[in-house]
C-alpha positions in Angstrom: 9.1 -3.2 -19.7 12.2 -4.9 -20.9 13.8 -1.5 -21.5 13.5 -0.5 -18.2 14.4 -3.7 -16.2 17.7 -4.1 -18.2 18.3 -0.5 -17.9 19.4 -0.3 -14.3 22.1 -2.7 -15.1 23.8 -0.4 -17.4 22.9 3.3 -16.6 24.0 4.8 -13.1 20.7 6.1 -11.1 20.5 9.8 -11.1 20.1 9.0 -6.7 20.2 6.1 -4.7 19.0 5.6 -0.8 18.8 2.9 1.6 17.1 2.6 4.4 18.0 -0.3 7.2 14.8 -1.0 9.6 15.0 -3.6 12.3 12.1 -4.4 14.5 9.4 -7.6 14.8 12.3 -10.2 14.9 13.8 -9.3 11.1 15.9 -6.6 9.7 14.4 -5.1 6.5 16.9 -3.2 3.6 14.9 -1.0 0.9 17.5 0.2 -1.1 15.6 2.5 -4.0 17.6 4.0 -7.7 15.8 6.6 -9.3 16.2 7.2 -13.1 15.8 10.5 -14.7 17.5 10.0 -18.0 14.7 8.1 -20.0 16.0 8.7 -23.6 15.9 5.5 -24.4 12.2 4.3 -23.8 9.9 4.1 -26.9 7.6 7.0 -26.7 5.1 5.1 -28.2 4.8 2.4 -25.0 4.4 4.9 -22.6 3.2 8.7 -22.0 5.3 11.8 -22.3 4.4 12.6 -18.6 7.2 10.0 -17.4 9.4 11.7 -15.2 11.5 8.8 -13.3 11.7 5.1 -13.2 12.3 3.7 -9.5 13.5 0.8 -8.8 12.9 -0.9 -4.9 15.3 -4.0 -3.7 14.0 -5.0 -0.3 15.4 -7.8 1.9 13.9 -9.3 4.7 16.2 -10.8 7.1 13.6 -13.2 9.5 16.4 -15.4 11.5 18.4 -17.5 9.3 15.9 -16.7 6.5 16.7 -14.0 4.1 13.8 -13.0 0.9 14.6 -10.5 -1.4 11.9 -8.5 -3.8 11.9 -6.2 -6.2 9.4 -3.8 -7.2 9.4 -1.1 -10.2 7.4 1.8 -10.4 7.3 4.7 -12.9 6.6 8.1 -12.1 5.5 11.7 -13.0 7.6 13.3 -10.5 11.1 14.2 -10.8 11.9 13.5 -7.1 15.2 12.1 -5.1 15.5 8.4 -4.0 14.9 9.2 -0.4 11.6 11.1 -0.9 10.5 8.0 -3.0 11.9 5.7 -0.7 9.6 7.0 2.2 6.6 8.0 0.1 6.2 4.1 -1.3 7.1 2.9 2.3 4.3 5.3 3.9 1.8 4.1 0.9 1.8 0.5 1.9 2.1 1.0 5.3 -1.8 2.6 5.1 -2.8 0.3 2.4 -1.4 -2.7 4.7 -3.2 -0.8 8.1 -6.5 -0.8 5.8 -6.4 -4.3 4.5 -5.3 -5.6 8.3 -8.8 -3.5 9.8 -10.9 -5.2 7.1 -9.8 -8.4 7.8 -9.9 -8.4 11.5 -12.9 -6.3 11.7 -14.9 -7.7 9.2 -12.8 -11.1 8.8 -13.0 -9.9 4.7 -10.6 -12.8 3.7 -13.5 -15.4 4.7 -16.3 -13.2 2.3 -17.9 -16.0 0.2 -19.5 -13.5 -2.0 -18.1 -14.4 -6.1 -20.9 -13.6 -8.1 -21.7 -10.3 -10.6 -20.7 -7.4 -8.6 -21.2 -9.0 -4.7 -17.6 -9.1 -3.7 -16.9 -5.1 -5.0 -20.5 -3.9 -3.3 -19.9 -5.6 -0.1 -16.0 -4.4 0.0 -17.1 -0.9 -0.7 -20.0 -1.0 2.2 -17.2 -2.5 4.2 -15.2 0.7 4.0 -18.2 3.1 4.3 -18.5 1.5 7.8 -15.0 1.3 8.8 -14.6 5.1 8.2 -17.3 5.8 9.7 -16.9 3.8 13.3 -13.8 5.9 13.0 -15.7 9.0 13.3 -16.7 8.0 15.9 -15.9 9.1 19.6 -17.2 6.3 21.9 -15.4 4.0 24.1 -14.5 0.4 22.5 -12.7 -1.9 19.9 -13.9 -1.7 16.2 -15.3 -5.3 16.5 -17.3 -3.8 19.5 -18.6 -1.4 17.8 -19.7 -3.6 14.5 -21.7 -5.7 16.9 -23.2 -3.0 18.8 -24.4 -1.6 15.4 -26.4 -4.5 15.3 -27.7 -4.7 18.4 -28.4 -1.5 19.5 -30.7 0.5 17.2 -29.7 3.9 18.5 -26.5 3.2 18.4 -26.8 2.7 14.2 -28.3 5.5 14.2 -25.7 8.0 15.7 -23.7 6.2 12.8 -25.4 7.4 9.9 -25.4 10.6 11.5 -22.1 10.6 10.8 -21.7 9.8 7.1 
């Protein structure tokens, strides 16, 4: 990992892109440098599929408050720092929609379940009904629907027609 983190310092990124975003109240910079020339990691550490190392520098501008994170990611693709740039973007923007649904649906983050395998059943029913209340066509919220589901025996059933 330390071959790659000093590495952006001293070899110029085969493509760079930046993208400026302002809405919510902040202003949020993704700047993303993609390496192709990757001579110089030890073939032993990691696989021969390695295509590209990306590196992300967002800032978040809230107010007078700026934060500043960077993320690194490796890759099997050979691909430009704009496609990357939006591809990571779109993946956390589903991964964030799914984790936001769980928790407001299913208020996930208050789960007291710790023991053996409780927490990874319970999160994995979770999502089987979350997909499948968005199968379906009816009228109402997603909280609506959960308690529905357990009032309204019928209605359960029309559910599990659709898995």
């Amino acid at each position: 990992m330390e071959q790659i983190l000093g590495r952006f310092g001293q070899q110029s990124p085969y493509s760079t892109d930046t993208t400026i975003e302002k809405g919510h109240g902040r202003i949020e910079t993704r700047k993303c440098e993609v390496i192709t020339r990757l001579d110089f990691i030890d073939n032993r550490i990691f696989s021969k599929g390695i295509k590209s190392v990306v590196r992300i520098t967002a800032c978040r501008e809230i107010g007078n408050k700026v934060s500043t994170e960077v993320r690194y990611y490796i890759s099997s693709l050979n691909d430009s720092s704009l496609n990357f740039n939006r591809d990571i973007l779109e993946h956390w923007g589903i991964e964030n929609k799914l984790h936001w649904m769980l928790g407001m649906v299913f208020d996930e983050d208050r789960q007291r379940k710790r023991t053996k395998n409780a927490a990874n059943n319970f999160s994995f029913i979770r999502k089987i009904a979350l997909n499948t209340r968005k199968k379906d066509t009816s009228k109402g919220s997603m909280v609506t629907k959960r308690l529905q589901a357990g009032w309204d025996n019928n209605f359960l059933k029309g559910l599990f027609n659709l898995i």
